[in-house]
Kinemage of the C-alpha trace (Angstrom):
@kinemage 1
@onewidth
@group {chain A} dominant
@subgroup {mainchain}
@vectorlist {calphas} color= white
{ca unk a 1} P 113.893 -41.974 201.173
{ca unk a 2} L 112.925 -44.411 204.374
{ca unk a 3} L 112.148 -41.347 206.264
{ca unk a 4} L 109.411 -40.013 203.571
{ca unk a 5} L 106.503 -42.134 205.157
{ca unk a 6} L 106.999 -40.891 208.916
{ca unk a 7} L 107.169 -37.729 207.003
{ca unk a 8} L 103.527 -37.634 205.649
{ca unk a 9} L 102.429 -39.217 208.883
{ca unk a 10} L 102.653 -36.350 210.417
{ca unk a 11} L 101.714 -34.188 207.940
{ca unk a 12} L 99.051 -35.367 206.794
{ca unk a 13} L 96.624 -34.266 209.899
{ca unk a 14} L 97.919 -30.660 208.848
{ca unk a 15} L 96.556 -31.265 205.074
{ca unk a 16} L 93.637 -32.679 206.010
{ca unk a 17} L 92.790 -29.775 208.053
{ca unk a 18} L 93.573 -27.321 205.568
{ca unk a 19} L 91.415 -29.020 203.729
{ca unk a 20} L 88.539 -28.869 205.593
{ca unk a 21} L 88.534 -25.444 206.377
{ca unk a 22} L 88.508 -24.723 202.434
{ca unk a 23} L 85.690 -26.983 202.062
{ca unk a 24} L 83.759 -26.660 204.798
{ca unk a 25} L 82.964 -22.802 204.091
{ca unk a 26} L 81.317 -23.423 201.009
{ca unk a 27} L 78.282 -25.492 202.654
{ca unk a 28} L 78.320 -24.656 206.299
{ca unk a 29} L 76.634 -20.908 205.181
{ca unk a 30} L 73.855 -22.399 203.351
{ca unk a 31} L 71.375 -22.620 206.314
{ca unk a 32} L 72.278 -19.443 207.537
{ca unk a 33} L 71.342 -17.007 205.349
{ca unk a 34} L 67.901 -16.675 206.546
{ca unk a 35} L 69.100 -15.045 209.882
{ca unk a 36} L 71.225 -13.052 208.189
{ca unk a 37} L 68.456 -11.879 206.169
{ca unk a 38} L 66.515 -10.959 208.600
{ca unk a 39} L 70.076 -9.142 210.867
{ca unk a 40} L 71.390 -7.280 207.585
{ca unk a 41} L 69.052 -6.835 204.682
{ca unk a 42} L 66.506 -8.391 202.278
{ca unk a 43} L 66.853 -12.142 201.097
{ca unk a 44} L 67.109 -11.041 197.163
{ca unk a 45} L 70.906 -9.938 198.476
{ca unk a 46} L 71.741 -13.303 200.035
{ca unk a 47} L 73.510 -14.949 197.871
{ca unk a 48} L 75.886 -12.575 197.367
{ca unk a 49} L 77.176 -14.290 200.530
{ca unk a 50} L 77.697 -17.776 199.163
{ca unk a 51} L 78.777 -15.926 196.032
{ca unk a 52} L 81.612 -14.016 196.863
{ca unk a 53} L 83.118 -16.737 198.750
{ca unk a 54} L 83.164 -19.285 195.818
{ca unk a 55} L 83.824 -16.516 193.406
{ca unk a 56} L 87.148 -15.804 195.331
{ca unk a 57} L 88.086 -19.227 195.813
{ca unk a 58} L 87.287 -20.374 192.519
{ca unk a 59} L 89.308 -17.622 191.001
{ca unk a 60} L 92.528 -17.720 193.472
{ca unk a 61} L 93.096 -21.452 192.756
{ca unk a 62} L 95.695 -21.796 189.509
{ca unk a 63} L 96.834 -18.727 190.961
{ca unk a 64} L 97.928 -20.862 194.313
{ca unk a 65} L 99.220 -23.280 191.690
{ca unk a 66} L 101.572 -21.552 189.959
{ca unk a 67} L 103.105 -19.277 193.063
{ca unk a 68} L 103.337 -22.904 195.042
{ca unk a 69} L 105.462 -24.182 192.023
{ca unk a 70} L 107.359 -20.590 191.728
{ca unk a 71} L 107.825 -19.601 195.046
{ca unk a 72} L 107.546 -23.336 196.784
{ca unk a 73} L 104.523 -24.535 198.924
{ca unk a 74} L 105.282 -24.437 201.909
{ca unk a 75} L 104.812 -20.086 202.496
{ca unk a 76} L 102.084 -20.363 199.759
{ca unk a 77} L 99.617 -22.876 201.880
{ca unk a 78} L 100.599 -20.380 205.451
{ca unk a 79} L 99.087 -17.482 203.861
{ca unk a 80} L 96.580 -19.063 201.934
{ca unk a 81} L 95.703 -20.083 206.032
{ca unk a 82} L 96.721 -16.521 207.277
{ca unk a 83} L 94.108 -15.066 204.697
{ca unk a 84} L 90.963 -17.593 205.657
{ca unk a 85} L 91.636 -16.798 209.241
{ca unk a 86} L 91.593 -12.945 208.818
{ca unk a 87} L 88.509 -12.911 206.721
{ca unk a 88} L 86.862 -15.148 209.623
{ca unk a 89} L 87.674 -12.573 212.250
{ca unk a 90} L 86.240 -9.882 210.090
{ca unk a 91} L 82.581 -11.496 209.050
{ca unk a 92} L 81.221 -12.051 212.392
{ca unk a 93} L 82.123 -8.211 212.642
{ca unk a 94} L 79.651 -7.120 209.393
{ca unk a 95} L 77.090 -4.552 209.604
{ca unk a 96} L 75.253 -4.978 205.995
{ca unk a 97} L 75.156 -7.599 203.663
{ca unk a 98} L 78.119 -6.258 201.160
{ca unk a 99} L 80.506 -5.834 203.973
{ca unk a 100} L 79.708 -9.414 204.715
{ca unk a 101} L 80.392 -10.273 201.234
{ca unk a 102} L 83.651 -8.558 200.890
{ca unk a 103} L 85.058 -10.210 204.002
{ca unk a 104} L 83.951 -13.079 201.934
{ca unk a 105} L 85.895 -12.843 199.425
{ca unk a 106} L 89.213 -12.199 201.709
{ca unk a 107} L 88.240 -15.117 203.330
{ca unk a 108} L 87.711 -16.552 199.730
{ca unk a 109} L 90.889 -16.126 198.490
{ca unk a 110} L 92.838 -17.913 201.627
{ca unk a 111} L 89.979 -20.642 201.061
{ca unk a 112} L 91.180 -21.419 197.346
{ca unk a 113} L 94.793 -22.195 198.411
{ca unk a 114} L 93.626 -24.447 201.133
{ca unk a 115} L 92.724 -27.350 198.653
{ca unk a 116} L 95.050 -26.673 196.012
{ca unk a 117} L 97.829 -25.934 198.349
{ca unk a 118} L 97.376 -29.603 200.391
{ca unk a 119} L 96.588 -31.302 197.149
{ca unk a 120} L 99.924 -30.087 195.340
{ca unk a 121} L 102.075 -30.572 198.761
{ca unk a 122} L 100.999 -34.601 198.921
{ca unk a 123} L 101.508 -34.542 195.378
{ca unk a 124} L 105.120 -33.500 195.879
{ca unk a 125} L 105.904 -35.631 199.068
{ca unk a 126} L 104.002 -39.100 197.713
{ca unk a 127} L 104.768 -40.753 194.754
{ca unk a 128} L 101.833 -41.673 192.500
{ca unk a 129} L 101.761 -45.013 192.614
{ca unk a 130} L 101.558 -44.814 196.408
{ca unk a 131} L 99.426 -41.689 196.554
{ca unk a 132} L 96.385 -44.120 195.898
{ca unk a 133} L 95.884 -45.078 199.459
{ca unk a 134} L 95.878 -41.686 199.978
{ca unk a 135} L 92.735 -39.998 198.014
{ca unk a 136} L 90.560 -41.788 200.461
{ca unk a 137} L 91.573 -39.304 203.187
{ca unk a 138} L 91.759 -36.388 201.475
{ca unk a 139} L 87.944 -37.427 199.668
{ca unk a 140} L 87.051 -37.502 203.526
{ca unk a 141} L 87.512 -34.353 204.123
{ca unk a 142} L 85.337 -33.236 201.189
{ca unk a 143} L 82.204 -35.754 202.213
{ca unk a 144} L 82.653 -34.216 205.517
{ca unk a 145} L 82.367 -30.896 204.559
{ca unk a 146} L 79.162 -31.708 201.936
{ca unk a 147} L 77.535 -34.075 205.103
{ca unk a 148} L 78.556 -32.156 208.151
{ca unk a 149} L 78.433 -28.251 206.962
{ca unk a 150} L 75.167 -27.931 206.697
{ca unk a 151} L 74.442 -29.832 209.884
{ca unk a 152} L 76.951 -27.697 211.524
{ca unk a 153} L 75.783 -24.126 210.384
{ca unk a 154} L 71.973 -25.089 210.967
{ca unk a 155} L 72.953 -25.966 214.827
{ca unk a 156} L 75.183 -23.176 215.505
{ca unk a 157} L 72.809 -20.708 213.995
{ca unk a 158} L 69.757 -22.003 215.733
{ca unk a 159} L 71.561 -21.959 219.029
{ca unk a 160} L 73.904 -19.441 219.074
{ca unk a 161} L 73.665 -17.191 215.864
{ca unk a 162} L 74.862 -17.162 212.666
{ca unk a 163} L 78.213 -15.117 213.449
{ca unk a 164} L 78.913 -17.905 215.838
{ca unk a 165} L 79.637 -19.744 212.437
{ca unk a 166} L 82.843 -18.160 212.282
{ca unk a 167} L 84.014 -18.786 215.215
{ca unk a 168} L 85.601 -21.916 214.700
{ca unk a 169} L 87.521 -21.135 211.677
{ca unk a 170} L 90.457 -18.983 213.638
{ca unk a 171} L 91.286 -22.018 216.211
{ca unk a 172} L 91.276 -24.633 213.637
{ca unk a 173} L 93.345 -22.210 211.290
{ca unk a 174} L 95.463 -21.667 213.110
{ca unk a 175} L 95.945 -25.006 214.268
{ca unk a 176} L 96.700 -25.985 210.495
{ca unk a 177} L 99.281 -23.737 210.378
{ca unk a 178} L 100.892 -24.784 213.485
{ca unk a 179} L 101.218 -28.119 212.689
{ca unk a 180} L 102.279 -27.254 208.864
{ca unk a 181} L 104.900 -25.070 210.287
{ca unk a 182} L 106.729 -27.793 213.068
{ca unk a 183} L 106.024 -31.125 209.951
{ca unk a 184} L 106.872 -29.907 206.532
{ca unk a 185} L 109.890 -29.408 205.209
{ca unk a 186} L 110.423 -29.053 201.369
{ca unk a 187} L 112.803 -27.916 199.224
{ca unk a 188} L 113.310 -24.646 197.787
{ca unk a 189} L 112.724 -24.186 194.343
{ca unk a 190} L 116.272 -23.295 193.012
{ca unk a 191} L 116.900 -19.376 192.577
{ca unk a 192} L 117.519 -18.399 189.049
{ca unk a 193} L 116.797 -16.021 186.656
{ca unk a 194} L 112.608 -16.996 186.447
{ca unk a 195} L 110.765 -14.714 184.348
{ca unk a 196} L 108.016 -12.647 185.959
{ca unk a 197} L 104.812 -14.100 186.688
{ca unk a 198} L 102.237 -13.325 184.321
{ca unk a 199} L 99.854 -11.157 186.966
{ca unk a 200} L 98.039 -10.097 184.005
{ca unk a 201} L 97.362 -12.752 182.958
{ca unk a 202} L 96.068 -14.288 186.739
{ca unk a 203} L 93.980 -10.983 186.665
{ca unk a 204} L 92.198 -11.888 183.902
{ca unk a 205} L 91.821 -15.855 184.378
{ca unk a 206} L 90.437 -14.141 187.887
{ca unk a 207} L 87.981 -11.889 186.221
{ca unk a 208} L 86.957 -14.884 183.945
{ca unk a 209} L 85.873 -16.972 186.819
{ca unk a 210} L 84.367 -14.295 188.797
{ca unk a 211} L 82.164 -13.380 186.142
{ca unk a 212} L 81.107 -16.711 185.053
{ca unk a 213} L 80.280 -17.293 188.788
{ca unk a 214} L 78.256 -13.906 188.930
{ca unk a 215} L 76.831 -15.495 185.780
{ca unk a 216} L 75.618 -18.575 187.425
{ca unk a 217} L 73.909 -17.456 189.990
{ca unk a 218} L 72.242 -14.451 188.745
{ca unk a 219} L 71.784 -15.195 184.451
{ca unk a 220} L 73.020 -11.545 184.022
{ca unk a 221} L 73.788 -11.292 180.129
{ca unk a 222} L 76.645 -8.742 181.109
{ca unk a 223} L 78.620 -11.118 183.736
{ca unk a 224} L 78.414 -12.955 180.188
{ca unk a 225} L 80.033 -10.681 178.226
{ca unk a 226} L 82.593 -9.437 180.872
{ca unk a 227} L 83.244 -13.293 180.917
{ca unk a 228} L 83.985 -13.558 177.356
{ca unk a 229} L 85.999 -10.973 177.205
{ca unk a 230} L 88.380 -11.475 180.460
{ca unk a 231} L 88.816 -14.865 178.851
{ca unk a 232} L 89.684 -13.694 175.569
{ca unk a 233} L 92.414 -11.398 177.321
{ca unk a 234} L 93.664 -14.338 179.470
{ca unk a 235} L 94.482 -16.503 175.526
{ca unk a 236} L 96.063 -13.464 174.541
{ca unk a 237} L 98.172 -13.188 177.442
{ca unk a 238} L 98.593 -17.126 177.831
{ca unk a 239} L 100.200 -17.003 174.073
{ca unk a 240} L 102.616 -14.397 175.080
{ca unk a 241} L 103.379 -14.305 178.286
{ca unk a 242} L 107.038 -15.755 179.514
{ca unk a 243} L 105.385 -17.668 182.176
{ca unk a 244} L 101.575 -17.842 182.394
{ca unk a 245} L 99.469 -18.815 184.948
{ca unk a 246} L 97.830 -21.992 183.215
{ca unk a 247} L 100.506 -22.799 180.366
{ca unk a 248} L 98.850 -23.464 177.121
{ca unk a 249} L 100.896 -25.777 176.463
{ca unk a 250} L 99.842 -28.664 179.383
{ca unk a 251} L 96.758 -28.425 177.078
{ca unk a 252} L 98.767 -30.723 174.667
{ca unk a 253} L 99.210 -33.761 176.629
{ca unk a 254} L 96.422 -35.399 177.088
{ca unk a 255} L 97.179 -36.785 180.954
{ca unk a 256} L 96.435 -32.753 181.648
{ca unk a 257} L 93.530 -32.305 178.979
{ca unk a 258} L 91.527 -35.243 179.422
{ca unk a 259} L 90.904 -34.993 182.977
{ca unk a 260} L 90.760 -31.302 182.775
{ca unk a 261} L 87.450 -31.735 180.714
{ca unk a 262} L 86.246 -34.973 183.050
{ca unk a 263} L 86.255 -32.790 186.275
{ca unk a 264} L 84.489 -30.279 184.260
{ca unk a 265} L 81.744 -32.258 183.011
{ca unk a 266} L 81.884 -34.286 186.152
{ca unk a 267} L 81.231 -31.159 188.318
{ca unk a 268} L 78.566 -29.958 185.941
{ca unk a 269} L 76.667 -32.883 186.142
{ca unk a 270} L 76.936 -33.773 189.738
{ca unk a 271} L 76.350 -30.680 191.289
{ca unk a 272} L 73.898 -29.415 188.845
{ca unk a 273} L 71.531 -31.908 189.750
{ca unk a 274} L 72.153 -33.371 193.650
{ca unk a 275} L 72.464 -29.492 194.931
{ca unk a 276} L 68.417 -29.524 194.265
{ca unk a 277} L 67.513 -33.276 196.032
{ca unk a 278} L 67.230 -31.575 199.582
{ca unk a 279} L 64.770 -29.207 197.777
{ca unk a 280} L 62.836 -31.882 196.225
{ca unk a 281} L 63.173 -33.701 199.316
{ca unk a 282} L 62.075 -30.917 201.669
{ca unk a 283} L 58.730 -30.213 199.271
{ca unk a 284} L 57.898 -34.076 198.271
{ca unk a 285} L 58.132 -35.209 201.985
{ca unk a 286} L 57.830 -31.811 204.027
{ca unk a 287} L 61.072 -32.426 206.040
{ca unk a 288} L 63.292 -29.489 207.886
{ca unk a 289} L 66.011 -28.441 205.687
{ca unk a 290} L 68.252 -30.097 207.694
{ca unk a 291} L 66.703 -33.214 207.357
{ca unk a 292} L 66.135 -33.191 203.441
{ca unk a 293} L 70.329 -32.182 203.368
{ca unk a 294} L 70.722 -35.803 204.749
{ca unk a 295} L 69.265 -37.340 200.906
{ca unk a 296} L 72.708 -36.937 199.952
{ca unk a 297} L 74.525 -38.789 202.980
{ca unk a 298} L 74.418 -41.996 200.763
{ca unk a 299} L 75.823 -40.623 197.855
{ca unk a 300} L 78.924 -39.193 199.755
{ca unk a 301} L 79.066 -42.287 201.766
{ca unk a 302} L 79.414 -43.813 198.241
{ca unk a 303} L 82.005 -41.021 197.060
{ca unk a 304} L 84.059 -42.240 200.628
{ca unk a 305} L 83.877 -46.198 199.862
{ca unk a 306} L 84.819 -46.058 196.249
{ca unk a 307} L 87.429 -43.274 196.582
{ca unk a 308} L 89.113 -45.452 199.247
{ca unk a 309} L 88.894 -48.612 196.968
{ca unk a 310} L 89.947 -47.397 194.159
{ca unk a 311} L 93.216 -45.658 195.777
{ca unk a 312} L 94.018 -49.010 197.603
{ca unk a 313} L 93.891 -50.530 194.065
{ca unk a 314} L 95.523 -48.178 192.074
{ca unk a 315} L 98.424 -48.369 194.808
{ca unk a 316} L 98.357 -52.090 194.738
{ca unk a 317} L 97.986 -52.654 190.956
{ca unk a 318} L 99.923 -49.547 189.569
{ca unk a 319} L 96.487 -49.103 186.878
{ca unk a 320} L 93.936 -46.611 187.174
{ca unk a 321} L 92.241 -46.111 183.622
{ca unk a 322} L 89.474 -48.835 184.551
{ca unk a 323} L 87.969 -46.864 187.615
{ca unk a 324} L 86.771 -43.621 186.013
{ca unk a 325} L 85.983 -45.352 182.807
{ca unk a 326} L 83.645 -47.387 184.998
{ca unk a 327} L 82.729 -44.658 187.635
{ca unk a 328} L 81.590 -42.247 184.760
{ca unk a 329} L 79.603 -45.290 183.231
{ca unk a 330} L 77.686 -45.973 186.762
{ca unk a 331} L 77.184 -42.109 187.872
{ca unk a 332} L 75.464 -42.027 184.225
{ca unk a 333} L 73.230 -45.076 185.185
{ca unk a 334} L 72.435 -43.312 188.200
{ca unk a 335} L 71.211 -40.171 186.510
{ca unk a 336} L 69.031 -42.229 183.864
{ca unk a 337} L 67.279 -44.207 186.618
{ca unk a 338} L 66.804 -41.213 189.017
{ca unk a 339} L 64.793 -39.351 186.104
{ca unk a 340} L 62.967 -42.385 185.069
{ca unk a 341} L 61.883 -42.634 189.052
{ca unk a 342} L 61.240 -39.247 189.583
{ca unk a 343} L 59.079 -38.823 186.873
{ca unk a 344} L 56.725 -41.020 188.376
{ca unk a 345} L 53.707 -39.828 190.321
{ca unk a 346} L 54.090 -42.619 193.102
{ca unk a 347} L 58.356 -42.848 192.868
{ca unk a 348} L 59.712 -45.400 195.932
{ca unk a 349} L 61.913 -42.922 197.621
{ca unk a 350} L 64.115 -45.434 198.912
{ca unk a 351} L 64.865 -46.358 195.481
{ca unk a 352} L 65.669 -42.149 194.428
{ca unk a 353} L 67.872 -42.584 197.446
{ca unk a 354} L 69.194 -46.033 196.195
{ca unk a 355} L 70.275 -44.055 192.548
{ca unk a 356} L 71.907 -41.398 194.554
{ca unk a 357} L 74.161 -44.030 196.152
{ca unk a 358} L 75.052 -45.353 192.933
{ca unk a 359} L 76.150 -41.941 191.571
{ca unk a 360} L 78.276 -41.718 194.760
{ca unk a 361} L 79.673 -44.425 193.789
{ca unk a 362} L 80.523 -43.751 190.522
{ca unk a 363} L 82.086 -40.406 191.033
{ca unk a 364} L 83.944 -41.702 193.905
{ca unk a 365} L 86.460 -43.768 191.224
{ca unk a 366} L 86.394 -40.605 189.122
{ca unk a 367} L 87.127 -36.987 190.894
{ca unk a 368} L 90.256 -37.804 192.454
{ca unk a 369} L 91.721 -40.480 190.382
{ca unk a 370} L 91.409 -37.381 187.521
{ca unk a 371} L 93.757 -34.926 189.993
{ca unk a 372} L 96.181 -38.128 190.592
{ca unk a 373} L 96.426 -38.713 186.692
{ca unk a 374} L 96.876 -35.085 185.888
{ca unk a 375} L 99.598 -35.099 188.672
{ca unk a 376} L 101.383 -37.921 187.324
{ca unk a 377} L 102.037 -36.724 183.911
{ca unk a 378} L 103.471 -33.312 185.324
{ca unk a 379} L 106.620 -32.174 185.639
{ca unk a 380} L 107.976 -30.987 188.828
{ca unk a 381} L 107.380 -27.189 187.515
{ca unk a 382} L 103.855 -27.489 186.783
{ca unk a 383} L 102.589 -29.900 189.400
{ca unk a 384} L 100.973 -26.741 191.453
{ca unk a 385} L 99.326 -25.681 187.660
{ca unk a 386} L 97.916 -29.075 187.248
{ca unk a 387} L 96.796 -29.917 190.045
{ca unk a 388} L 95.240 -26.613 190.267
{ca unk a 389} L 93.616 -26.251 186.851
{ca unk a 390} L 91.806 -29.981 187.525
{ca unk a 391} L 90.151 -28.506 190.477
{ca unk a 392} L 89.710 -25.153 189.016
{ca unk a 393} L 87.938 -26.700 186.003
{ca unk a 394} L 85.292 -28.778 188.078
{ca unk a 395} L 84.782 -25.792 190.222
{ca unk a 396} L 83.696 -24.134 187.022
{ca unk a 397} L 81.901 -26.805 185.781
{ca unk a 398} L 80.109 -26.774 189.175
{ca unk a 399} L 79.204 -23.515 188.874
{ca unk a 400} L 77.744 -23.294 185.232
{ca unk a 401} L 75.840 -26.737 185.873
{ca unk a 402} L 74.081 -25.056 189.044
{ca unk a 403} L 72.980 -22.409 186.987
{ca unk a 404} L 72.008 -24.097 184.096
{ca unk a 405} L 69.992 -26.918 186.040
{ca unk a 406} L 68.605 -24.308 188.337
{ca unk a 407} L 66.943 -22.694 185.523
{ca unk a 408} L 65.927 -25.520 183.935
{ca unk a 409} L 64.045 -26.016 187.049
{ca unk a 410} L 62.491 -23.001 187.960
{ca unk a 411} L 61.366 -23.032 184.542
{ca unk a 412} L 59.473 -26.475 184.487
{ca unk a 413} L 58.169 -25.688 188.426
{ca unk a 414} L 56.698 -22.708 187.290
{ca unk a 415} L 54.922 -23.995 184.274
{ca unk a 416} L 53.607 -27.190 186.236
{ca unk a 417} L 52.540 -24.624 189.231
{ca unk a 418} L 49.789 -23.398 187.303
{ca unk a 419} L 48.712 -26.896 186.725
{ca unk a 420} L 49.138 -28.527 189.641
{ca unk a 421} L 48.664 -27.148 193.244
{ca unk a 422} L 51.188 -29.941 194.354
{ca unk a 423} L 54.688 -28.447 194.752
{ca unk a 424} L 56.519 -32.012 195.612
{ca unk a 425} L 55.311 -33.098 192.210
{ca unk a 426} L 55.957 -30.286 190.453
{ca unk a 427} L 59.648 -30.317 191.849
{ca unk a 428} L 60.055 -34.540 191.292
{ca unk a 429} L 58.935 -33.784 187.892
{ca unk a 430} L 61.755 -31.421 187.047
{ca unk a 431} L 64.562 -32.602 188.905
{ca unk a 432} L 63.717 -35.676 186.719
{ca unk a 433} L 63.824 -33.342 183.765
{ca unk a 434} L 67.084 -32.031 185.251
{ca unk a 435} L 68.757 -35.545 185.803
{ca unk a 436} L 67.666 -36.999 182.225
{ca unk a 437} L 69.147 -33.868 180.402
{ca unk a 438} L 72.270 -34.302 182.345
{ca unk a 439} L 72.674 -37.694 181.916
{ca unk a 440} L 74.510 -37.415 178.074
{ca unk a 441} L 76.993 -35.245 179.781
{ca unk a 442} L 78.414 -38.255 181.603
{ca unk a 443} L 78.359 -40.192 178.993
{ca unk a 444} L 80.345 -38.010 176.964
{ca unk a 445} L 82.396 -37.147 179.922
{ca unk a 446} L 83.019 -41.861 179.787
{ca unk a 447} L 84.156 -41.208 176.531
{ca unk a 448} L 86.561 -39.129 177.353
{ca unk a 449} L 87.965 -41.686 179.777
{ca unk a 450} L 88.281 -43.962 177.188
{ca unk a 451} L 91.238 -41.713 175.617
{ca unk a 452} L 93.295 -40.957 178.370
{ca unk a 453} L 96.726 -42.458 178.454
{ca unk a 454} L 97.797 -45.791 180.327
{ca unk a 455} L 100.972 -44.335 181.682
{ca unk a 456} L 102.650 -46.164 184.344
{ca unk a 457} L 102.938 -44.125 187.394
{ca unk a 458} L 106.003 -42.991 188.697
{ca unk a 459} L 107.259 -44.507 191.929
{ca unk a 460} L 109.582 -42.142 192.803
{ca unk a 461} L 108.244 -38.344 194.529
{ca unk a 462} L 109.530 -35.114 193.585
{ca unk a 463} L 111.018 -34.361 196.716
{ca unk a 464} L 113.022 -37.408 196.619
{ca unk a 465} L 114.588 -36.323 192.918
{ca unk a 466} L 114.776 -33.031 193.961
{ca unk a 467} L 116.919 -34.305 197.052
{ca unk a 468} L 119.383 -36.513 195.199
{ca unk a 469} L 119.640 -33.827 192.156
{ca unk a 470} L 121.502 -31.884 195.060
């Protein structure tokens, strides 16, 4: 047990790169897809790029979950990297637009074991009461990816090309995997007579998220239905199965359920509404793109500081319920006063970019204090599952709340076009829309915070019982 610190000392820098990677690829496109409009087809097809990637991810993740807790997660995390590696050779090598997308999704599905995979492997080594001073470091990685992607695609493609993007995925993959390989070591799971995986069951919980994705981004009534109807097979299968992919039954406690709905109500509300700022930004203030992306570096650099604070605390104190109880409370604030400023003609912009600093810092005690909780009521069995399905949840949370805010949107811009020639105004006007409708869903989402459990949290890691069990 006094060796388990110099253990996640080293690594750690392996996680954190894994990480990245995972995260990274879901922004660092974004500025891109202009040049490859113009190299492989029209602009209606691009986001079939961004798309397929999240689609894959999105879908792949309790999958991750439950082979890392079957099969152990070690292997599971080394082809998760294997995967994102190969489909980053392959894109830079695409000749149309749905080539491009289907190395997406290989590159996809290695993505969405990145974060689960390094997420579920701390979870195992650390024990939650000291995994607090953790979250800080692994929230890093995420404020990185949302600050620097975008930065990072728009030079590369302006300088060298968009396929150039790619080219830093297979050194720094591969790197990850290097370093995972030579630092962890973790048991086993014991051999036994397991019942099968339900694969049926992962197909279908697959199908349901790649749908509702399609859904999101393109309003398709069918992606609907095919939704409905992959999830409906996925219950059926859940009930019967010997071993299902998400196990109805974690849906009982409510350290699982509770922040299960939080991260999906969180990532509805927080990405429906700040993934339109630059946009606003870029019309109200005619700024680059690149430029209007950097509205949001003070509400990540409030996710950082409050992530940190709140791990220190939680690992000093042993209590977490007060931080998302109170970060949920303030990100709602934040909402309410950025639609009361925004729907002002003559808004102080400083003061839009003051609200989006307090949302940062209310979602910064929230997103990861929600995975910790989760992790801390689950047995050694399900910890992959859990720590999967909170992520998994937000991720579709994310996705609906872009699509739902998005049309919300387009649909207020295009009734205030024909009444106003001024496009910044039109766009303040229904981003304030946007962020007072959204509003209630945090506050419903600090309710829920008010029910979870004040469990102590264990001091001892799994890898430590699992050692002295043998």
């Amino acid at each position: 047990m006094n060796q388990r610190p110099s253990t996640i000392t080293t690594v750690l820098p392996g996680l954190l790169l894994a990480m990245l990677l995972g995260a990274l690829d879901q922004t660092i496109m974004a500025p891109a897809l202009s040049s490859i409009a113009r190299d492989l087809g029209d602009l209606a097809d691009m986001p079939a790029v961004m798309t397929a990637y999240l689609a894959a991810a999105t879908a792949a993740m309790p999958v991750y979950g439950k082979l890392g807790d079957r099969f152990g997660r070690g292997v599971v995390i080394q082809v998760a990297l294997v995967l994102f590696v190969l489909g980053a050779l392959l894109c830079p090598l695409a000749t149309s637009v749905p080539q491009l997308a289907a190395f997406r999704v290989l590159q996809g599905l290695g993505g969405g074991g990145l974060s689960i995979g390094a997420q579920a492997i701390l979870g195992e080594l650390v024990s939650p009461r000291e995994r607090g001073r953790y979250l800080g470091q692994m929230g890093a990685a995420y404020v990185v990816a949302a600050v620097g992607g975008p930065l990072i695609g728009g030079l590369i493609t302006d300088h060298f090309g968009w396929r150039w993007i790619f080219a830093i995925y297979p050194p720094l993959g591969l790197l990850a995997a290097a370093v995972l390989a030579r630092t962890l070591r973790l048991p086993r799971p014991r051999p036994g007579a397991a019942p099968p995986v339900d694969y049926l069951g992962a197909a279908a919980l697959a199908g349901t998220v790649a749908a509702l994705v399609l859904y999101g981004q393109t309003g398709s009534p069918v992606a609907l239905l095919v939704a409905l109807a992959a999830a409906a097979a996925w219950l059926v299968s859940a009930r019967h199965a010997a071993d299902p992919v998400l196990p109805l039954r974690l849906f009982r406690d409510r350290s699982f359920t509770v922040p299960v709905a939080v991260s999906f109500l969180v990532g509805f509300a927080l990405f429906g509404t700040v993934t339109y700022v630059p946009a606003w930004a870029g019309l109200a203030m005619g700024v680059p793109a690149s430029q209007a992306a950097l509205m949001l570096t003070g509400l990540m650099a409030g996710v950082l500081l409050t992530t940190v604070a709140s791990g220190r605390m939680i690992t000093r104190t042993g209590r977490y319920l007060v931080y998302p109880i109170t970060g949920t409370a303030l990100a709602a604030i934040g909402l309410a006063l950025a639609s009361w400023l925004l729907a002002t003609d003559t808004e102080p912009r400083i003061l839009v970019a003051a609200t989006l600093v307090l949302i940062g810092l209310g979602i910064g005690c929230v997103v990861q204090v929600m995975v910790l909780i989760a992790q801390n009521g689950a047995e050694h069995a399900d910890l992959g599952t859990a720590t999967s399905a909170v992520t998994f949840f937000r991720q579709i949370g994310a996705s609906l709340g872009v699509a739902v805010v998005g049309a919300l949107i387009s649909r207020h811009v295009a009734l205030q076009g024909a009444a106003t020639s001024d496009g910044g105004q039109a766009m303040g006007h229904a981003l304030a829309l946007a962020f007072g409708a959204v509003a209630p869903v945090l506050v419903v989402a600090c309710v829920l915070t008010l029910t979870l459990p004040a469990r102590p949290l264990r001091t001892t890691a799994h890898v430590d019982d699992l050692v002295e069990e043998r």
